[in-house]
MARPA-457524 format. One record per residue (C-alpha): residue in one letter; y, z, x. Coordinates in steps of 0.1 Angstrom, whole numbers, always signed. Layout:
N
SITE  residu      Y      Z      X
SITE       A      Y      Z      X
...
***
This chain:
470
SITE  residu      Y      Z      X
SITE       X    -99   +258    -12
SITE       X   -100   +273    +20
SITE       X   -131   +266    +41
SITE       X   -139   +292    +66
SITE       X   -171   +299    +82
SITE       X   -190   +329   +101
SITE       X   -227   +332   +116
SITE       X   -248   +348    +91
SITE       X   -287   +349    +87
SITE       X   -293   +339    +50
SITE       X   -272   +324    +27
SITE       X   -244   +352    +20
SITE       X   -243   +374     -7
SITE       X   -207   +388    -23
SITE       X   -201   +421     -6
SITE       X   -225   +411    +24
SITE       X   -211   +420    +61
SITE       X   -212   +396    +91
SITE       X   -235   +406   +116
SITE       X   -219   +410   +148
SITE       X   -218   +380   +174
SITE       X   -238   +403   +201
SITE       X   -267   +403   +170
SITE       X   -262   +369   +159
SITE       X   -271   +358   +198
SITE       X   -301   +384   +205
SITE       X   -325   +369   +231
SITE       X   -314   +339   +222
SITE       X   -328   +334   +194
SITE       X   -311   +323   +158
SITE       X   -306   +349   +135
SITE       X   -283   +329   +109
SITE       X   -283   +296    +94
SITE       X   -262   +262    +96
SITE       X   -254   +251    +53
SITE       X   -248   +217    +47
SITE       X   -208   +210    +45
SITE       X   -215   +204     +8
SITE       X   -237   +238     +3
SITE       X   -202   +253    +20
SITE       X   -180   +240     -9
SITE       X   -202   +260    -32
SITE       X   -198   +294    -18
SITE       X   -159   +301    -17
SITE       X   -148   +334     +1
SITE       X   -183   +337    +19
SITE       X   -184   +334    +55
SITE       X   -208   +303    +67
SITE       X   -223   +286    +94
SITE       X   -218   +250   +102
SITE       X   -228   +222   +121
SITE       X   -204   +189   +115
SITE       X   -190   +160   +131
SITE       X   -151   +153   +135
SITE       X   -135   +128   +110
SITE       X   -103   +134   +114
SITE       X    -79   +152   +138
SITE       X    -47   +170   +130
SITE       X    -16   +180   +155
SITE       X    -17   +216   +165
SITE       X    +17   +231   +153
SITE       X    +32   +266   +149
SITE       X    +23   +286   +115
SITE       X    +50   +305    +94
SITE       X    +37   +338   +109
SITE       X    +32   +340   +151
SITE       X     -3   +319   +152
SITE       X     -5   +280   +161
SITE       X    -28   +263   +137
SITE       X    -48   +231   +139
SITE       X    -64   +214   +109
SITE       X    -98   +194   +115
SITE       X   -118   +172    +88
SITE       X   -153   +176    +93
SITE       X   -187   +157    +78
SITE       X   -223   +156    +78
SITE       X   -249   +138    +58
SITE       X   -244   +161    +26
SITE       X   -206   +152    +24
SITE       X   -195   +118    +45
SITE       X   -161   +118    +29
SITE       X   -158   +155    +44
SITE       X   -134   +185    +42
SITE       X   -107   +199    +59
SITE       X   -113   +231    +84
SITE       X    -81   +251    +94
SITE       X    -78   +269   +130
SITE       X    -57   +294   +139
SITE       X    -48   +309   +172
SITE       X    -24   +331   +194
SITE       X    -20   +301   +215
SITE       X    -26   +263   +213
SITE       X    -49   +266   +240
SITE       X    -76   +285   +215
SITE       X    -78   +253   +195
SITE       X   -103   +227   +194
SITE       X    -91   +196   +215
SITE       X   -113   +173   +204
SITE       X   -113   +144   +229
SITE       X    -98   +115   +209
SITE       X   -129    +89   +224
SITE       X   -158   +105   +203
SITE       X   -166   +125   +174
SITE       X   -174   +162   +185
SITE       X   -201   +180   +164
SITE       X   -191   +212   +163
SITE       X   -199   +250   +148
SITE       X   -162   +255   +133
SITE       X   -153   +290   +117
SITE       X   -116   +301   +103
SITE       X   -110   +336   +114
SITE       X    -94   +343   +148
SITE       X   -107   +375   +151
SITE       X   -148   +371   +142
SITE       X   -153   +336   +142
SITE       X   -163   +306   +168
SITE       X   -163   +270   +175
SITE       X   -181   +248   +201
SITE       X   -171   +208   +205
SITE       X   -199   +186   +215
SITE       X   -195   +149   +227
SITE       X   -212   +124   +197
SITE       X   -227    +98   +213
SITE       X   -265    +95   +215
SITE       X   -268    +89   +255
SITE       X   -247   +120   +264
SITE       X   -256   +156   +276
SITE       X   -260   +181   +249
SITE       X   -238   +208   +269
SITE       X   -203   +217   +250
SITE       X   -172   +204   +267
SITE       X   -151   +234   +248
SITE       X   -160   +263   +234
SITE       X   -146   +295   +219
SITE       X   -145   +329   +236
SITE       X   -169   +344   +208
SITE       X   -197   +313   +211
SITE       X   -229   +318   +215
SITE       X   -254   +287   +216
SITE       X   -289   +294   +201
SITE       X   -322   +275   +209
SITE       X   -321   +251   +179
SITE       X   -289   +234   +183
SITE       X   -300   +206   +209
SITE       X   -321   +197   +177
SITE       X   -298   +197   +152
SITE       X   -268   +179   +176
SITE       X   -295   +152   +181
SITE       X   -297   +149   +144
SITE       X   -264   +145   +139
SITE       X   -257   +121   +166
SITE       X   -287   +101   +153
SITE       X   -270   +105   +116
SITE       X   -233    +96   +133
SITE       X   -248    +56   +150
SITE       X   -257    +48   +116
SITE       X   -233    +64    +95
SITE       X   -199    +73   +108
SITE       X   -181    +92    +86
SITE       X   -146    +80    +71
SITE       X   -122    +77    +37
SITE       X   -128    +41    +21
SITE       X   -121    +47    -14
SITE       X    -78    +41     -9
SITE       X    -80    +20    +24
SITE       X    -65    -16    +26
SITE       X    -63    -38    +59
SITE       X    -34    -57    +66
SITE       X    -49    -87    +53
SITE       X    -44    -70    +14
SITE       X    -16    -54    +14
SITE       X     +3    -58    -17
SITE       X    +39    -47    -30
SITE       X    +44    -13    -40
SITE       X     +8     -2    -43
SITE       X     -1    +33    -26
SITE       X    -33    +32     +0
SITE       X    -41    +45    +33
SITE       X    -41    +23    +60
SITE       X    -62    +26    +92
SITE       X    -45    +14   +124
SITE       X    -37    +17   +158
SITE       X     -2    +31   +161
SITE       X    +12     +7   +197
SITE       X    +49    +20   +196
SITE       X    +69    +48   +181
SITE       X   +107    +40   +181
SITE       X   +133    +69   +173
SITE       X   +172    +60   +162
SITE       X   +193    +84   +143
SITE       X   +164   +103   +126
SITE       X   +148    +74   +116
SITE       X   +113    +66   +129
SITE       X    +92    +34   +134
SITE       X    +58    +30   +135
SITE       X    +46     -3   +152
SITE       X    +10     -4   +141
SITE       X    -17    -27   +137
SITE       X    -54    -31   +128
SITE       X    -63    -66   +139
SITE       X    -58    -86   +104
SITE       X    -29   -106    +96
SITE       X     -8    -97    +64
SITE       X     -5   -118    +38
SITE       X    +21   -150    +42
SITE       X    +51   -145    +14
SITE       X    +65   -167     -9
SITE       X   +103   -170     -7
SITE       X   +129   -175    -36
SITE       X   +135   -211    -39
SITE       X   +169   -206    -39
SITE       X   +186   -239    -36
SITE       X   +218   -225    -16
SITE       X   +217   -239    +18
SITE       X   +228   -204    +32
SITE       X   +203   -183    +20
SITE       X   +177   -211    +37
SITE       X   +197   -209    +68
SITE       X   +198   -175    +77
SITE       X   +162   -162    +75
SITE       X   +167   -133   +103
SITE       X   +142   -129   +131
SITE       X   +132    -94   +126
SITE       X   +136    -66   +101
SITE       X   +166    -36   +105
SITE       X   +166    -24   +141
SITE       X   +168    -37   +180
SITE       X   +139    -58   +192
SITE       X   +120    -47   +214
SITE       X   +124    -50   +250
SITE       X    +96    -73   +267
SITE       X    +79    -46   +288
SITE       X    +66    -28   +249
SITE       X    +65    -69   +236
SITE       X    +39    -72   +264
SITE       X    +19    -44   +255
SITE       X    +14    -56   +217
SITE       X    -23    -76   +208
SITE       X    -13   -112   +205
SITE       X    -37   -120   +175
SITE       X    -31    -93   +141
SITE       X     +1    -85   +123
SITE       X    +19    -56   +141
SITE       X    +34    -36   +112
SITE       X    +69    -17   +113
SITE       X    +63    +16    +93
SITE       X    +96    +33    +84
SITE       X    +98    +74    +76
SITE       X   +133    +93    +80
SITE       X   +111   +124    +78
SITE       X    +97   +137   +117
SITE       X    +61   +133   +114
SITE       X    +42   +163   +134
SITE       X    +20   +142   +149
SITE       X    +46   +119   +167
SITE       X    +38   +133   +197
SITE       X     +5   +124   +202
SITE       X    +13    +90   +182
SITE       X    +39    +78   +209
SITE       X     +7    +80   +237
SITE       X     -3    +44   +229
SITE       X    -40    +50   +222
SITE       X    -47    +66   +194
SITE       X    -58    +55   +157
SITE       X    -44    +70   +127
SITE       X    -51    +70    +88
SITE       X    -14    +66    +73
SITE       X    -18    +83    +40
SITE       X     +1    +73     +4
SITE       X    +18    +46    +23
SITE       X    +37    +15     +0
SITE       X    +47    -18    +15
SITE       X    +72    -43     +8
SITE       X    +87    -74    +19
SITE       X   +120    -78    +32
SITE       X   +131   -117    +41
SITE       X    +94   -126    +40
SITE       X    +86   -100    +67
SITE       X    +62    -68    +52
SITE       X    +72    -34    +58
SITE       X    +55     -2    +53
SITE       X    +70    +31    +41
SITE       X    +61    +63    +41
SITE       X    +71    +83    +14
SITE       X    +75   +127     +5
SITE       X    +38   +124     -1
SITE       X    +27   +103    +27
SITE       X     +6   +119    +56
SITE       X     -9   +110    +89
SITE       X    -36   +117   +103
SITE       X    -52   +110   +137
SITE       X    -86    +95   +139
SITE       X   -114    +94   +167
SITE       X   -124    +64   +178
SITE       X   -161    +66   +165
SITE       X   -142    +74   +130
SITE       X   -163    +49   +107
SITE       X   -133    +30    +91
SITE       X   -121    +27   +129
SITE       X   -154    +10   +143
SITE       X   -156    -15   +115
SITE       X   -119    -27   +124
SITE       X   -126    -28   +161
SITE       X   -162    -52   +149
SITE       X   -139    -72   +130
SITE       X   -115    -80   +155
SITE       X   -139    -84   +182
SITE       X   -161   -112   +161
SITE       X   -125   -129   +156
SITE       X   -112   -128   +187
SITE       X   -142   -146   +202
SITE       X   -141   -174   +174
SITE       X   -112   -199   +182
SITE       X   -109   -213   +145
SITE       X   -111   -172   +136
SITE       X    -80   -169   +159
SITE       X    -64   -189   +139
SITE       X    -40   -172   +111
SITE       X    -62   -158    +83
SITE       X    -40   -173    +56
SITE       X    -41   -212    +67
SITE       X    -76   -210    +69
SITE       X   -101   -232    +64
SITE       X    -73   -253    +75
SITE       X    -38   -259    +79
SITE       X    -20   -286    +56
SITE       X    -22   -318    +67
SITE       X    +14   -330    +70
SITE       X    +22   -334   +106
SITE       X    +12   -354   +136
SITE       X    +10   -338   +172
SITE       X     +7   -355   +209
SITE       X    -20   -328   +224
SITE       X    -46   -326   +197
SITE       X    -70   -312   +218
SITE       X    -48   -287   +234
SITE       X    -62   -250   +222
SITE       X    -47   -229   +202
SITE       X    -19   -204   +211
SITE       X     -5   -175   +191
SITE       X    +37   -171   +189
SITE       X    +31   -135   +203
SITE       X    +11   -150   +234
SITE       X    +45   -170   +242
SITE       X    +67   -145   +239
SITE       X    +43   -124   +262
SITE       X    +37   -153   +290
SITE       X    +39   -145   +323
SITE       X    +61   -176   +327
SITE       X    +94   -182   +309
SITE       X    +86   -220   +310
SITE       X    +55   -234   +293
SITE       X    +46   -258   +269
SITE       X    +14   -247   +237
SITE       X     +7   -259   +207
SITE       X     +7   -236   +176
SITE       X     -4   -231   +136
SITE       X    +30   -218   +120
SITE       X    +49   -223    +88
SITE       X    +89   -230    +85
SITE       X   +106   -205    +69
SITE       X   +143   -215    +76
SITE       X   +162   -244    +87
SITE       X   +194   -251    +98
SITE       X   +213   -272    +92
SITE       X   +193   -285    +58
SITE       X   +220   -303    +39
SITE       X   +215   -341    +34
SITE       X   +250   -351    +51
SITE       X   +242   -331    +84
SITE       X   +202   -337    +88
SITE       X   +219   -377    +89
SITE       X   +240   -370   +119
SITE       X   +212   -352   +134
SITE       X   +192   -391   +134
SITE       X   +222   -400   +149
SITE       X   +223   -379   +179
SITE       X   +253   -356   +166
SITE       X   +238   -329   +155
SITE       X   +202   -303   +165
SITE       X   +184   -291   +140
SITE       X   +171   -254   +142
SITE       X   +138   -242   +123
SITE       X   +127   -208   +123
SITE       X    +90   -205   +128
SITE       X    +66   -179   +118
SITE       X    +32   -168   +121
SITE       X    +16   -132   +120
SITE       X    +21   -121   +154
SITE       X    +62   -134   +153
SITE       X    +92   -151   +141
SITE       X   +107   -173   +170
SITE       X   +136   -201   +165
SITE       X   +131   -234   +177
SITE       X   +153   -264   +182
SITE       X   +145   -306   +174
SITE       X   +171   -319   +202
SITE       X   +193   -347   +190
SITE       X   +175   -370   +212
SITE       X   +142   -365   +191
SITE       X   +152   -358   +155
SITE       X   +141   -399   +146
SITE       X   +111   -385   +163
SITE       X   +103   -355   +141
SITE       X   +113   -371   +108
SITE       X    +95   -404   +117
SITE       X   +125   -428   +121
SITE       X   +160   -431   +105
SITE       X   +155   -424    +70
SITE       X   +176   -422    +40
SITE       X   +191   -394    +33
SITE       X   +167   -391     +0
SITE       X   +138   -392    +22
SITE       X   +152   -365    +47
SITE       X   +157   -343    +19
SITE       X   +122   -352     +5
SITE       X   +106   -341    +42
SITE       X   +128   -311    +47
SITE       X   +120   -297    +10
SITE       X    +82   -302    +24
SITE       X    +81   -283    +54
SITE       X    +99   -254    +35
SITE       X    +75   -251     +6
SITE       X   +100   -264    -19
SITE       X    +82   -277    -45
SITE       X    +97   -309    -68
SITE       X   +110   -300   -101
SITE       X    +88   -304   -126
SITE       X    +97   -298   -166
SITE       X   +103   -267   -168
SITE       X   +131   -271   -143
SITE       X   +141   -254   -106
SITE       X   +107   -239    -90
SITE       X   +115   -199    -86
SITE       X    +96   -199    -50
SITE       X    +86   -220    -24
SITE       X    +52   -212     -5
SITE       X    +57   -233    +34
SITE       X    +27   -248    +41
SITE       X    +10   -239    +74
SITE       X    +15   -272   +102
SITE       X     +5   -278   +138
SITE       X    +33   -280   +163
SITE       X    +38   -286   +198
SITE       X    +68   -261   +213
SITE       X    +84   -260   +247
SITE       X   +100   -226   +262
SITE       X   +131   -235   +286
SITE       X   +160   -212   +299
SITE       X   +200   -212   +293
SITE       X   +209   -195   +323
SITE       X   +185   -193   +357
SITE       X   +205   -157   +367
SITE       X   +189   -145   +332
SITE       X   +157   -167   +321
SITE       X   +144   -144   +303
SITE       X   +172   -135   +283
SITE       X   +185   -172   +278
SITE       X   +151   -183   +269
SITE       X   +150   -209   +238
SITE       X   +122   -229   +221
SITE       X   +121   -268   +211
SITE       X    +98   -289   +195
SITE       X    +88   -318   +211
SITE       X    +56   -339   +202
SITE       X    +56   -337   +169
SITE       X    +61   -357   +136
SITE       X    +61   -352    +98
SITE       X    +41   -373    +81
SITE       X    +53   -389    +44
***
């Protein structure tokens, strides 16, 4: 349906004409009447009045005729979940632009030629003079009522789309949702786009085939298809929540305004998978976005949420390990706090020493006959470590491999600790386990560099401090 709207002073009758916007503003005075957005979806082809908030906001793009066009959703007490209001103009700057801060109430109507709009700022404290309005406006004397209204209705009830949303936190394979986010970083290569987004939740921590093949343990990569990203974006990133990589090799319209670093978005019919452990998301032909004010209701929760974890320590912590992390390894600096992998790769310092929560996804070497020479002194042992801000690797030197393993063991009893720290569960009667789950552990990592004319290039991690219990 097609919601357009016009000032009228009853509620319109087929065949009734508009008045004129010189009669509808006489003395002042209101000579037609605001309907509820749902009273609006029950008269379709009449002309109507209405007074709504901002929900959602669409990128102003050229039509298929010589217009630009700009599509708003818009909601009010009578529908929360709203509707979608379509502007057209000679140029873009006839649209709305609806500052991206606030929800703007606003009288919106469909028809360049007859109708109006006027944007209002949404929060309670603020003036109730418009920061943008139409050529063909005219205020009347009741609005400062009604904008009070609704910015009295907005602080208790923002409007937004629950019914299909999932946080980070539940995603799940090949399901279709909307996800709320902020997009951080839009990457282009070869028509291809990336979406770095993130809402402040951690994703789920996959289960990996337990594939007893020492290569496919070994070569867990880093990071999913594409370059990684050069440490003046790393630095911008949160370093507590999952930042997801959203793939499309369609343009999305509203890239533009995406690649700006501040917005928050509703990604529409998206799927997610996994890919070497790491989740993806993907948006398909039917997949949309939409930008989202900052008062937008699913918005403010997320921005609660993340606020109420990140002042929490334990909270800080990753969501999956939770209420604790498994209880298989020893570490020097208990009391040291605790520090996410994305906060190292974002220190200001190339060298530095934290503790961290993470789980071993790879290690290599992991064959019985090498993990020996590595008790030995012959040999370093490199473990890929994850939580949900990053992947890093990170070496056990020669010197401290009796260290980590807790003395020169059989080769049995290295196998028996190595299976452990990957989630490789013992074979039970039915016969090989078909996935390992590694259990979340407490380790104490040092940052060091390769080459002092290129630290930050040349930087590598090692474990020190820590041991694996039996």
């Amino acid at each position: 349906m097609e919601e357009a709207a016009a000032r009228e002073r009853k509620r319109p009758r087929e065949g009734d004409a508009a008045p004129s916007a010189a009669a509808a503003a006489g003395a002042g005075k209101a000579q037609y009447v605001y309907l509820p957005v749902a009273d609006a979806l029950k008269a379709p082809g009449a002309r109507v009045f209405l007074f709504a908030a901002v929900s959602e906001i669409g990128a102003a793009v050229r039509s298929r005729g010589t217009d630009f066009t700009l599509t708003l959703r818009v909601a009010d007490q009578s529908r929360p979940a709203g509707i979608s209001v379509t502007f057209f103009a000679d140029n873009v700057a006839l649209l709305p632009c609806v500052k991206i801060t606030m929800h703007g109430e606003f009288f919106v109507t469909f028809n360049k030629k007859f109708s109006s709009f006027a944007l209002f700022e949404g929060k309670v404290s603020t003036e109730c003079s418009p920061y943008q309005t139409s050529t063909k406006y005219y205020g009347t004397q009741y609005d400062n009522e009604l904008l009070t209204q609704m910015r009295t209705w907005l602080a208790y009830n923002p409007p937004g789309l629950k019914d299909l949303e999932l946080q980070l936190r539940s995603l799940k394979s090949d399901t279709t949702f909307d996800l709320v986010c902020k997009v951080l970083h839009v990457y282009e290569n070869n028509g291809e786009w990336i979406f770095y987004v993130w809402d402040g939740t951690d994703t789920p921590a996959a289960e990996f085939q337990a594939i007893l093949d020492a290569e496919a343990v070994e070569s867990s990569p880093l990071h999913l298809e594409g370059v990684p990203l050069p440490r003046e974006v790393l630095c911008t990133m949160p370093c507590v929540g999952t930042v997801l990589r959203v793939f499309t090799n369609r343009y999305i319209k509203e890239v533009f305004h995406l690649q700006k670093n501040i917005y928050w978005a509703r990604f529409c019919n998206i799927t997610c998978k996994q890919e070497f452990g790491i989740w993806k998301g993907i948006l398909g032909p039917s997949s949309r976005v939409r930008l989202l004010s900052h008062e937008d209701g699913s918005v403010v929760d997320r921005m609660k949420m993340y606020d109420s974890r990140i002042a929490n320590q334990v909270h800080r912590q990753p969501m999956a390990s939770l209420p604790g992390a498994s209880n298989i390894a020893d570490v020097e600096y208990e009391a040291a706090g605790y520090t996410t992998l994305m906060e190292s790769l974002t220190h200001e310092q190339v060298t530095h020493k934290f503790k961290t929560l993470v789980r071993v996804v790879a290690a290599y070497p992991c064959r019985a006959s090498e993990l020996r020479l590595l008790l030995t002194g012959s040999y370093c042992l490199r473990l890929t470590l994850e939580d949900p801000t990053a992947r890093i690797h990170a070496y056990v030197h020669k010197d401290d491999g009796a260290k980590f393993f807790g003395g020169f063991l059989t080769a049995e009893a290295l196998i028996k600790k190595m299976n452990k720290l990957l989630g490789i569960p013992e074979e039970d009667e039915e016969g090989t386990p078909l996935t390992r789950n590694p259990p979340w552990i407490w380790c104490c990592v040092k940052s060091y560099r390769l080459d002092k004319n290129d630290p930050w290039g040349s930087r590598r991690y090692r474990i020190f401090g820590t041991e694996i219990r039996d």
